[in-house]
PDB file with SEQRES, HELIX, SHEET and CRYST1 records, atoms N, CA, C and O in Angstrom:
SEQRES   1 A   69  UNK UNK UNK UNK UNK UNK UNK UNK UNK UNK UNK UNK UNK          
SEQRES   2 A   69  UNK UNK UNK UNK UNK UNK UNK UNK UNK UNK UNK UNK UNK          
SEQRES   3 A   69  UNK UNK UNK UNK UNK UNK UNK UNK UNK UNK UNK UNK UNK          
SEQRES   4 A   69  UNK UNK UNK UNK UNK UNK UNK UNK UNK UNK UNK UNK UNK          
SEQRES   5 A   69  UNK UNK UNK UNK UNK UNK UNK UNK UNK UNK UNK UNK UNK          
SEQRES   6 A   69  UNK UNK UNK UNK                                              
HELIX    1 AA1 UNK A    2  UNK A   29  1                                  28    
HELIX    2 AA2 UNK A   36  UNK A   39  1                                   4    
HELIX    3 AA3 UNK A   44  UNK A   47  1                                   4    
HELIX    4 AA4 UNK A   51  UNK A   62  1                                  12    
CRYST1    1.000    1.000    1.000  90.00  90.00  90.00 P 1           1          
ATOM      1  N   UNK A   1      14.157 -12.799   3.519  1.00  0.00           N  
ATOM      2  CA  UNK A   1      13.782 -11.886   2.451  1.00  0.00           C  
ATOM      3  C   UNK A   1      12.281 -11.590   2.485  1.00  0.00           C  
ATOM      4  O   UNK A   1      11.858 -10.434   2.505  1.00  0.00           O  
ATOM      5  N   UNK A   2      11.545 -12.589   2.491  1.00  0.00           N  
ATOM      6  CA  UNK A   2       9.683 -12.571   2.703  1.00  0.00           C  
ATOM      7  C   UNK A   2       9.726 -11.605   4.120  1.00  0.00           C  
ATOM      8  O   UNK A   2       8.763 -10.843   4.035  1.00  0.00           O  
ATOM      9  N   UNK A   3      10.298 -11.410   5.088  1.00  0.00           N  
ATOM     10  CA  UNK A   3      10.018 -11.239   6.153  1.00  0.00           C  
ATOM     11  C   UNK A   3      10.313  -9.041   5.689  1.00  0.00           C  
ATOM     12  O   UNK A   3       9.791  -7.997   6.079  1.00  0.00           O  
ATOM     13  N   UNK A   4      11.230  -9.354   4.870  1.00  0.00           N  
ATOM     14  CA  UNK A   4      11.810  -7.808   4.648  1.00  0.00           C  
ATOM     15  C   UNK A   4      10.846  -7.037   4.270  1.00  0.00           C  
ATOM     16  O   UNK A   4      10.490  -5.919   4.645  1.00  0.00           O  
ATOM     17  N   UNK A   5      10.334  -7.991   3.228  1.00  0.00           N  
ATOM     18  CA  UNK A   5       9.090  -7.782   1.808  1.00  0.00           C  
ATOM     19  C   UNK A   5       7.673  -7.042   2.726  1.00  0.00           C  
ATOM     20  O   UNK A   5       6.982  -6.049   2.496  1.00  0.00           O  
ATOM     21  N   UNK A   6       7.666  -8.282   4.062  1.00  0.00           N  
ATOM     22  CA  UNK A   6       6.392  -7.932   4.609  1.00  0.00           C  
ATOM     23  C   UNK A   6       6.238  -6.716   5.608  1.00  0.00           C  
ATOM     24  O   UNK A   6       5.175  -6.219   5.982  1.00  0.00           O  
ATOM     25  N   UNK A   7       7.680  -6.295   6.006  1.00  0.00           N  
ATOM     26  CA  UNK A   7       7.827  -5.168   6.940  1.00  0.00           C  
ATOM     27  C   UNK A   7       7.668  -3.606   6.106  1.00  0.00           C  
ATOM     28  O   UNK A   7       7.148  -2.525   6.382  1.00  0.00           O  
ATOM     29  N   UNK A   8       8.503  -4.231   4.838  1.00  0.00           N  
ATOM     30  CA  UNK A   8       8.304  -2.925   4.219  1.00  0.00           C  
ATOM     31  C   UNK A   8       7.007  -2.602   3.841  1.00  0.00           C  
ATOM     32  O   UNK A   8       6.644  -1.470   4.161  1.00  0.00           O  
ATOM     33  N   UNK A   9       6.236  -3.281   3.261  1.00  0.00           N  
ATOM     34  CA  UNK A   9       4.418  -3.664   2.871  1.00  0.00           C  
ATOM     35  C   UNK A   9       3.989  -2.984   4.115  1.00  0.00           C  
ATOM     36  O   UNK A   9       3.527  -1.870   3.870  1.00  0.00           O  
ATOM     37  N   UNK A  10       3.994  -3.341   5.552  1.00  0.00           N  
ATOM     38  CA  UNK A  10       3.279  -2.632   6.180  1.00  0.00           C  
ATOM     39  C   UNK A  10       3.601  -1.448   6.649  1.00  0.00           C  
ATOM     40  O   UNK A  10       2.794  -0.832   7.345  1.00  0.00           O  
ATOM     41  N   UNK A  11       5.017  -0.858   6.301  1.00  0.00           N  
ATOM     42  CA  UNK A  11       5.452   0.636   6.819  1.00  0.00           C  
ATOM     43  C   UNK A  11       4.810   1.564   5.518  1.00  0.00           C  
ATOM     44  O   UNK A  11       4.682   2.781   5.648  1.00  0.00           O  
ATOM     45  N   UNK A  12       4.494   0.987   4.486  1.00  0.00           N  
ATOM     46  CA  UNK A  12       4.039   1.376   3.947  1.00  0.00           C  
ATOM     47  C   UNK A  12       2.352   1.650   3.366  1.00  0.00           C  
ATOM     48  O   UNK A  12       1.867   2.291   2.434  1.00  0.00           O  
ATOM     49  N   UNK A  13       1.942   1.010   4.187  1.00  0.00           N  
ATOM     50  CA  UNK A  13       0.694   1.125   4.464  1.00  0.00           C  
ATOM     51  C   UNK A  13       0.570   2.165   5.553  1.00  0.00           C  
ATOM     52  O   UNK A  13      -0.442   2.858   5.444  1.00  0.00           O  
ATOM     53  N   UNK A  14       1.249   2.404   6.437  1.00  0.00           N  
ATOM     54  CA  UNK A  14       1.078   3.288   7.687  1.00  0.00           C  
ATOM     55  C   UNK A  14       0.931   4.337   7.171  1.00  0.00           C  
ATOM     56  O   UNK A  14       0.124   5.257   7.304  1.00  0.00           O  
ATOM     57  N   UNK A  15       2.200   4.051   6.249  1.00  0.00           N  
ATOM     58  CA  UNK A  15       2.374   6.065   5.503  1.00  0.00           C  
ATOM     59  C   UNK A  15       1.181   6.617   4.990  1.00  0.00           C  
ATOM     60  O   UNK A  15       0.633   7.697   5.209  1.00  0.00           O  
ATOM     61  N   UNK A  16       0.762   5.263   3.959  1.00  0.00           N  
ATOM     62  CA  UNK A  16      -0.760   5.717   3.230  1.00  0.00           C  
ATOM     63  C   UNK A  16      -1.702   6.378   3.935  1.00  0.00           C  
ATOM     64  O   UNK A  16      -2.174   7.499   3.747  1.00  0.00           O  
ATOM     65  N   UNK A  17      -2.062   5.097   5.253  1.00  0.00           N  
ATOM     66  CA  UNK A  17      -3.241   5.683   6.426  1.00  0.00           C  
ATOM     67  C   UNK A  17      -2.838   6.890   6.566  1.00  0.00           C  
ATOM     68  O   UNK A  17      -3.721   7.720   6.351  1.00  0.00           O  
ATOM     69  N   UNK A  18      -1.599   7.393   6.911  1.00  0.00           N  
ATOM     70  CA  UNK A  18      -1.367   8.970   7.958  1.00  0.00           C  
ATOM     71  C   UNK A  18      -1.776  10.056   6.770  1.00  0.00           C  
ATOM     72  O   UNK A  18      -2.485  11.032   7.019  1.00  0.00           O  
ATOM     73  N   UNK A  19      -1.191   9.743   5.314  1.00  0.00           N  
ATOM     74  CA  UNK A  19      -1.459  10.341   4.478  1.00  0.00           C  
ATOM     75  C   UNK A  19      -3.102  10.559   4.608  1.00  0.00           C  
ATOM     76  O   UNK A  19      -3.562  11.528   5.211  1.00  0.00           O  
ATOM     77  N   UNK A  20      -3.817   9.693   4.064  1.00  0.00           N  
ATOM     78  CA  UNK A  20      -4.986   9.510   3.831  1.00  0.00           C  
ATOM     79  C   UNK A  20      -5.741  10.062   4.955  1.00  0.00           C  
ATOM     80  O   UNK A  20      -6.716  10.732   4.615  1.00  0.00           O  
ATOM     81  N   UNK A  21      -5.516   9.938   6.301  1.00  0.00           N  
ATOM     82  CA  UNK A  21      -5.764  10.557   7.408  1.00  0.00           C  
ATOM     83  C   UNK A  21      -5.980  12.127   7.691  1.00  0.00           C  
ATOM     84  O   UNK A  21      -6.784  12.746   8.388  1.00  0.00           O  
ATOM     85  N   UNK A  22      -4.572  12.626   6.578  1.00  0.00           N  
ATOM     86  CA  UNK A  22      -4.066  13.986   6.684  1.00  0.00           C  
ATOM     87  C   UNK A  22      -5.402  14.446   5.511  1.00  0.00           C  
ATOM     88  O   UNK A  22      -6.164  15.352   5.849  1.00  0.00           O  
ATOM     89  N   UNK A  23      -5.569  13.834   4.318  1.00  0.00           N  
ATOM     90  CA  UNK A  23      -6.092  14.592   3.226  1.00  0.00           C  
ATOM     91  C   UNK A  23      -7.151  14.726   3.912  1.00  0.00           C  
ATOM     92  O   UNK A  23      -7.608  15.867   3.843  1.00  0.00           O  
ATOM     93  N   UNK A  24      -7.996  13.687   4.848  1.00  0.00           N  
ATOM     94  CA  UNK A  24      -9.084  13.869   5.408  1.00  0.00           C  
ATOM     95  C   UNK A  24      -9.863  14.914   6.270  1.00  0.00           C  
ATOM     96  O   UNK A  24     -11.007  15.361   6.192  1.00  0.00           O  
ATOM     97  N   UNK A  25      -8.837  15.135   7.107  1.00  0.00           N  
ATOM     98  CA  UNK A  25      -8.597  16.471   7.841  1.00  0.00           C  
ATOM     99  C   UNK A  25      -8.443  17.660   6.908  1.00  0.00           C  
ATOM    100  O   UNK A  25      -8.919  18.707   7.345  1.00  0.00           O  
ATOM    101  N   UNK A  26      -7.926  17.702   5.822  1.00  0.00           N  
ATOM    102  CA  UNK A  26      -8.130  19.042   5.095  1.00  0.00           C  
ATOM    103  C   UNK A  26      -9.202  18.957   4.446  1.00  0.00           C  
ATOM    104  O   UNK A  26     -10.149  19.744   4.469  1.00  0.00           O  
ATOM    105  N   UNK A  27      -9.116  18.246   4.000  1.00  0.00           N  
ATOM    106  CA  UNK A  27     -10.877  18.219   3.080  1.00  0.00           C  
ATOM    107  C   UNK A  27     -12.161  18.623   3.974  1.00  0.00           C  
ATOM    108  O   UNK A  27     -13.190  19.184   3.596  1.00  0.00           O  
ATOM    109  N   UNK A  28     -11.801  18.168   5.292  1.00  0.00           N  
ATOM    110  CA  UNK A  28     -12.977  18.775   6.228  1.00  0.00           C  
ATOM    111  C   UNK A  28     -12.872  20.473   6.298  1.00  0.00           C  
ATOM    112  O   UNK A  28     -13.851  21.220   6.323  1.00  0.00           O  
ATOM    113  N   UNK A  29     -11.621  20.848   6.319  1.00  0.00           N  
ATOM    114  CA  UNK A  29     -11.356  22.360   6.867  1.00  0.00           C  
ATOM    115  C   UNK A  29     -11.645  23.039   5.603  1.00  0.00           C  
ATOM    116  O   UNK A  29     -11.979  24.220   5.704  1.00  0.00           O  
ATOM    117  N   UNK A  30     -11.549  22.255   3.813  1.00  0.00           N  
ATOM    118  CA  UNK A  30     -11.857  23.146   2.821  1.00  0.00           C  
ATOM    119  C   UNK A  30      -9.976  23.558   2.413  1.00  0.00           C  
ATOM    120  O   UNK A  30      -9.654  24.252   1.449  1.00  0.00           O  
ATOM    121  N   UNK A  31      -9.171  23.055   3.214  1.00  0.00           N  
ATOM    122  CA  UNK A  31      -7.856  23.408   2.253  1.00  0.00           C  
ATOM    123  C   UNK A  31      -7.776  22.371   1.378  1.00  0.00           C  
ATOM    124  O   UNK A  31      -8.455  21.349   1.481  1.00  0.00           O  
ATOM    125  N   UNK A  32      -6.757  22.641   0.284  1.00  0.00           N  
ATOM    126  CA  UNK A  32      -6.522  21.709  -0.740  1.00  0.00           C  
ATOM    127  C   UNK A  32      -5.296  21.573  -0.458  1.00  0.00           C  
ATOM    128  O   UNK A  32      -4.568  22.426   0.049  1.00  0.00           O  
ATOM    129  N   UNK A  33      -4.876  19.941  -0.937  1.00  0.00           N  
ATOM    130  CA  UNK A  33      -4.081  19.445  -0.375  1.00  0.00           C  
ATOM    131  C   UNK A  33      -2.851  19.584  -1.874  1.00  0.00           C  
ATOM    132  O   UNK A  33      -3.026  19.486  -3.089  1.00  0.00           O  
ATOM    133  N   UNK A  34      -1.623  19.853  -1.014  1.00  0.00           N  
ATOM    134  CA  UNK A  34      -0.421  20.353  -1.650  1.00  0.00           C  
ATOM    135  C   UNK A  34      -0.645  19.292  -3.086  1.00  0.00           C  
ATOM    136  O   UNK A  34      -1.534  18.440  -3.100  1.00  0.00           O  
ATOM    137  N   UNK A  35       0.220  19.487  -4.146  1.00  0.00           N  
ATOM    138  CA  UNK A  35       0.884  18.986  -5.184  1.00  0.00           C  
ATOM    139  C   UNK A  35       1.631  17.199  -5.019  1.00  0.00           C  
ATOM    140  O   UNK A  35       1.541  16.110  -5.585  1.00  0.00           O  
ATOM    141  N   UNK A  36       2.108  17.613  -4.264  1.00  0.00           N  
ATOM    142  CA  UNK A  36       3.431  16.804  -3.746  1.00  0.00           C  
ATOM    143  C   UNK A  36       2.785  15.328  -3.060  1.00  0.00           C  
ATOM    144  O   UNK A  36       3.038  14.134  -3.217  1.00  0.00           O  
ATOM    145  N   UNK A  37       1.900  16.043  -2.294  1.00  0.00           N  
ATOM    146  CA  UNK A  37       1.139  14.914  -1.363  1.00  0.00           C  
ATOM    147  C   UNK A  37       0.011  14.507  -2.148  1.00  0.00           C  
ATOM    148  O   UNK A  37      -0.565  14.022  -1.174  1.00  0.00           O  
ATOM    149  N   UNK A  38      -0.781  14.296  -3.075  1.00  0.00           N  
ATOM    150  CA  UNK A  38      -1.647  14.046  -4.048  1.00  0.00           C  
ATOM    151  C   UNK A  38      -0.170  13.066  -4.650  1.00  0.00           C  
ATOM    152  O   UNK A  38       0.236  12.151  -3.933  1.00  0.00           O  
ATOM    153  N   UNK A  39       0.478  13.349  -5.888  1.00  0.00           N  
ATOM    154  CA  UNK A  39       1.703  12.601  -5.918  1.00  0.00           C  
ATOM    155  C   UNK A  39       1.880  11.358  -5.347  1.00  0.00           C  
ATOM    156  O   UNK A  39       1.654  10.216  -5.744  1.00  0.00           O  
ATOM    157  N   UNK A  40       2.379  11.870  -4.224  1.00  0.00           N  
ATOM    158  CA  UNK A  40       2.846  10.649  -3.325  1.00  0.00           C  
ATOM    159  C   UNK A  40       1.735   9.809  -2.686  1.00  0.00           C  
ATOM    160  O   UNK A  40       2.020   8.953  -1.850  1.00  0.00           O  
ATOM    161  N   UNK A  41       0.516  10.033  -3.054  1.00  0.00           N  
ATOM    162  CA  UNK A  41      -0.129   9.261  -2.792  1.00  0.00           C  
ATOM    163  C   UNK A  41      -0.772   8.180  -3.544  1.00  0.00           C  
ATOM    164  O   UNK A  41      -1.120   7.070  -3.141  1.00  0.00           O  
ATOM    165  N   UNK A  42      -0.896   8.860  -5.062  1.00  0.00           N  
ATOM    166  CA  UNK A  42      -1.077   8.001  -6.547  1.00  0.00           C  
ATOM    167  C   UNK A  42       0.137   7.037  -6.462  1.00  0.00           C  
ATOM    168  O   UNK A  42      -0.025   5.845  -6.725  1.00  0.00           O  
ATOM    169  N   UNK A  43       1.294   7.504  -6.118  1.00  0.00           N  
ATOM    170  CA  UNK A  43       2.972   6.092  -6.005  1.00  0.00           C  
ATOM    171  C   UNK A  43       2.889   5.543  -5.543  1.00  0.00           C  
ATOM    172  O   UNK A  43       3.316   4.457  -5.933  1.00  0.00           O  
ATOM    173  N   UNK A  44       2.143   5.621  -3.940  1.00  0.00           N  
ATOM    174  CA  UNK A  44       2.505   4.564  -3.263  1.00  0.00           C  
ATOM    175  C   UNK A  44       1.329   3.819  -3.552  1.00  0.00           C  
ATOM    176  O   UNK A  44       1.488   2.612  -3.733  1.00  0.00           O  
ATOM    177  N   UNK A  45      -0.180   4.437  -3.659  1.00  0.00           N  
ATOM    178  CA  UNK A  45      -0.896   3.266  -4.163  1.00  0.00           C  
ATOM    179  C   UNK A  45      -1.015   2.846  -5.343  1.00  0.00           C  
ATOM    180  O   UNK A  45      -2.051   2.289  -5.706  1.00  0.00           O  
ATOM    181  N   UNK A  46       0.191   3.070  -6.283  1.00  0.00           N  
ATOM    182  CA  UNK A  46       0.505   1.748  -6.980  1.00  0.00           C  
ATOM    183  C   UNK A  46       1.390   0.761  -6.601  1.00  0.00           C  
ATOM    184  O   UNK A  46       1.187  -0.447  -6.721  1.00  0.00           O  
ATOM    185  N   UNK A  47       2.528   1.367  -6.069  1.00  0.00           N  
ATOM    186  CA  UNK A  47       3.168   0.608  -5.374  1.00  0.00           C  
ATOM    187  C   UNK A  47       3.042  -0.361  -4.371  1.00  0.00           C  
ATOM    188  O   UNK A  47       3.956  -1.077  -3.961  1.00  0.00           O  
ATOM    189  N   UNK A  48       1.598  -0.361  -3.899  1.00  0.00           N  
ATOM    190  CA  UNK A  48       1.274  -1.099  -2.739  1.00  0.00           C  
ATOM    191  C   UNK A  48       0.388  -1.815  -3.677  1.00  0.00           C  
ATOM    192  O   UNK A  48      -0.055  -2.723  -2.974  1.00  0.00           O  
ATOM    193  N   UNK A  49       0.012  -1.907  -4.526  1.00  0.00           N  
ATOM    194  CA  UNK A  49      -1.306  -2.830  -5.379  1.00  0.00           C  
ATOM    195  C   UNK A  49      -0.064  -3.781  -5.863  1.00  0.00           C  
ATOM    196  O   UNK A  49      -0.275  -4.986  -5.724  1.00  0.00           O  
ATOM    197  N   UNK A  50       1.002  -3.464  -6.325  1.00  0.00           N  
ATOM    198  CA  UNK A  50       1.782  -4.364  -7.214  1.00  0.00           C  
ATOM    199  C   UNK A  50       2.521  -4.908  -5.550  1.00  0.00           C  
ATOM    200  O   UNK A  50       2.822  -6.096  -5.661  1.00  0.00           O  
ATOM    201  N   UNK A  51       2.681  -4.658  -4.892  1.00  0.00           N  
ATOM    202  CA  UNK A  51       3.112  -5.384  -3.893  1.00  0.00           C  
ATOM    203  C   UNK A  51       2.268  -6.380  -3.262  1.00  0.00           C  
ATOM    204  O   UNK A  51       2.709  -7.476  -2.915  1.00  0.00           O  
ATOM    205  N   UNK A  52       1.012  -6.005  -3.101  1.00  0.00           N  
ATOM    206  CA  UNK A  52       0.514  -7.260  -2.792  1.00  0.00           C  
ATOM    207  C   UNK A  52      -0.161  -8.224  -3.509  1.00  0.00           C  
ATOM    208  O   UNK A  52      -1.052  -9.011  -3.188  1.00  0.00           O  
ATOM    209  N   UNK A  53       0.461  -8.006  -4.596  1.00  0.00           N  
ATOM    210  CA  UNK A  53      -0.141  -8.599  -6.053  1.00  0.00           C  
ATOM    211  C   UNK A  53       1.113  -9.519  -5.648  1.00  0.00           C  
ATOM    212  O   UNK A  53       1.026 -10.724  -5.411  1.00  0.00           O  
ATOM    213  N   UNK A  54       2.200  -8.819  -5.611  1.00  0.00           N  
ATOM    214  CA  UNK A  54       3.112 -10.096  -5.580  1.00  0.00           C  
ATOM    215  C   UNK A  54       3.608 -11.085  -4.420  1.00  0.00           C  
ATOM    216  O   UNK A  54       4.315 -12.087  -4.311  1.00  0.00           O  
ATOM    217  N   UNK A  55       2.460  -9.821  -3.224  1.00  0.00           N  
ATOM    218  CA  UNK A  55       2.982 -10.865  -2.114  1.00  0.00           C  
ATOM    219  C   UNK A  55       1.830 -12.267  -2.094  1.00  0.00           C  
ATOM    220  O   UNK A  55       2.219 -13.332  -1.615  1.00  0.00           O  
ATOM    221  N   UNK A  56       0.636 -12.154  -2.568  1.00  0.00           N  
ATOM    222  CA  UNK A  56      -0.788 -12.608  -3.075  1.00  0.00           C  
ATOM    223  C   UNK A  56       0.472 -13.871  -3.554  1.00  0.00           C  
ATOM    224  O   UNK A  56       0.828 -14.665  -2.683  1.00  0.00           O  
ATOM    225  N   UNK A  57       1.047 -13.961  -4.893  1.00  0.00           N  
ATOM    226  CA  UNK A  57       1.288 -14.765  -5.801  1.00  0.00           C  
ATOM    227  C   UNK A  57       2.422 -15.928  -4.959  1.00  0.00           C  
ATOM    228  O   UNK A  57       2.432 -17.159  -4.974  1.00  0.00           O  
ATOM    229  N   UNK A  58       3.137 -15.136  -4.400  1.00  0.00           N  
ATOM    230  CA  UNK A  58       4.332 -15.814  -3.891  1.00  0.00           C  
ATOM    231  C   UNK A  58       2.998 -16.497  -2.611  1.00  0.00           C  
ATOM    232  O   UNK A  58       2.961 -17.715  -2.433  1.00  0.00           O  
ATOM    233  N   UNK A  59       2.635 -16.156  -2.325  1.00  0.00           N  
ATOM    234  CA  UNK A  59       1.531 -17.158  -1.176  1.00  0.00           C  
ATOM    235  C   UNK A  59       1.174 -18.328  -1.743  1.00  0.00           C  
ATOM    236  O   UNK A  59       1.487 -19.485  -1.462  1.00  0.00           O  
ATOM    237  N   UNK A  60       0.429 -17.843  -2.637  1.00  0.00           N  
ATOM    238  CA  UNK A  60      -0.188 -19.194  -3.498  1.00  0.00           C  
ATOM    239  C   UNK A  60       1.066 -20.251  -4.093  1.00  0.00           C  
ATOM    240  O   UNK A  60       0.795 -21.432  -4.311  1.00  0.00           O  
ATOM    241  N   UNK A  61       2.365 -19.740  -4.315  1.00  0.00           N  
ATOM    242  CA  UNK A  61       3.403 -20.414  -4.298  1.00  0.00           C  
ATOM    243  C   UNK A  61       3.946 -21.200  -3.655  1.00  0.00           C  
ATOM    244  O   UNK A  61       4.538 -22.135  -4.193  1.00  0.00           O  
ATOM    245  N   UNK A  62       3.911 -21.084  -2.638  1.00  0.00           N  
ATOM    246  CA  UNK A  62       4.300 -21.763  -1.240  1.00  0.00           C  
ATOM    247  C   UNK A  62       3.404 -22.557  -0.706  1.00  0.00           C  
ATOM    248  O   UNK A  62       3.808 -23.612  -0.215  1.00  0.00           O  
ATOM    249  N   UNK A  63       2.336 -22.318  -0.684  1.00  0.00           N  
ATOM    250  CA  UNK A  63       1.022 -23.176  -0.203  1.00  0.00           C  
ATOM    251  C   UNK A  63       0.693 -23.949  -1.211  1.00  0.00           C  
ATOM    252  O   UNK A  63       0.742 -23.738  -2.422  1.00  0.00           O  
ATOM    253  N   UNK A  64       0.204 -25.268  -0.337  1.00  0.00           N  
ATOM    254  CA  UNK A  64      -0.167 -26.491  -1.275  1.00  0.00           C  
ATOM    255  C   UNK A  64      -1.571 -26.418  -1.234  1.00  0.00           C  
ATOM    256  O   UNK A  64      -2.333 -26.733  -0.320  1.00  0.00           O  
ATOM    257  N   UNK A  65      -1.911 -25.762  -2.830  1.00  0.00           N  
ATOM    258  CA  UNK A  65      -3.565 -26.172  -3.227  1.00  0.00           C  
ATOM    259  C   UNK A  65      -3.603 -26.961  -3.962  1.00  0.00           C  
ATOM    260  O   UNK A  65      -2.675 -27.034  -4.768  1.00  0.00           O  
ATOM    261  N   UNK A  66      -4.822 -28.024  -4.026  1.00  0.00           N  
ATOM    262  CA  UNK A  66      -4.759 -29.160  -4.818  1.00  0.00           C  
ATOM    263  C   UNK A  66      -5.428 -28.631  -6.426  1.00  0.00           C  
ATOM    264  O   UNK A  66      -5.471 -29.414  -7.375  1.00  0.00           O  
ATOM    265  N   UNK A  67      -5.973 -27.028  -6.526  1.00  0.00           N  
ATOM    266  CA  UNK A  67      -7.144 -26.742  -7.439  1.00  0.00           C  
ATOM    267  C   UNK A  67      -5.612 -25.717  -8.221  1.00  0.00           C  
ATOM    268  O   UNK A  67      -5.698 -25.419  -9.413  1.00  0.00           O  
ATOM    269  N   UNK A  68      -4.646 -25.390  -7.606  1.00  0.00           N  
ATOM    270  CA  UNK A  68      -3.540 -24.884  -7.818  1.00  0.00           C  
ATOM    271  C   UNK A  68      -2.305 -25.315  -8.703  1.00  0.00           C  
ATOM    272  O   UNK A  68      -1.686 -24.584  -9.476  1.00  0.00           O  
ATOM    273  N   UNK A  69      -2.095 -26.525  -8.458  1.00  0.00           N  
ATOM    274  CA  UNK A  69      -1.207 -27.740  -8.838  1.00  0.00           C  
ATOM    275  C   UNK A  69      -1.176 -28.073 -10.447  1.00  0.00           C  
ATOM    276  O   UNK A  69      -0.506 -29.015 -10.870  1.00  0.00           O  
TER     277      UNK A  69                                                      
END                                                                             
């Protein structure tokens, strides 16, 4: 299941980069970037903050800290 958690976490980071990649390239040329893709880019970076918020927590779960305990 952790292993699912972590594949999806990073396909989803890819998307962000290509996204983020793409707005970059228009912002240089002076187009504005669609509706849709602004959108989908506010979702997934929430979606990716609460994901590694929880992948963060479940770490510290599993690992033995003595300042943790």
């Amino acid at each position: 299941m952790v292993v699912f958690v972590v594949v999806v976490f990073l396909v989803l980071v890819v998307v962000i980069l290509l996204v983020l990649n793409c707005a970059q390239l228009q912002k240089r040329s002076k187009v504005r970037l669609p509706g849709f893709l602004v959108g989908l880019m506010v979702i997934l970076d929430g979606f990716c903050n609460s994901l590694a918020q929880d992948l963060f927590l479940l770490l510290l779960r599993h690992l033995e800290f003595g300042f943790w305990r």
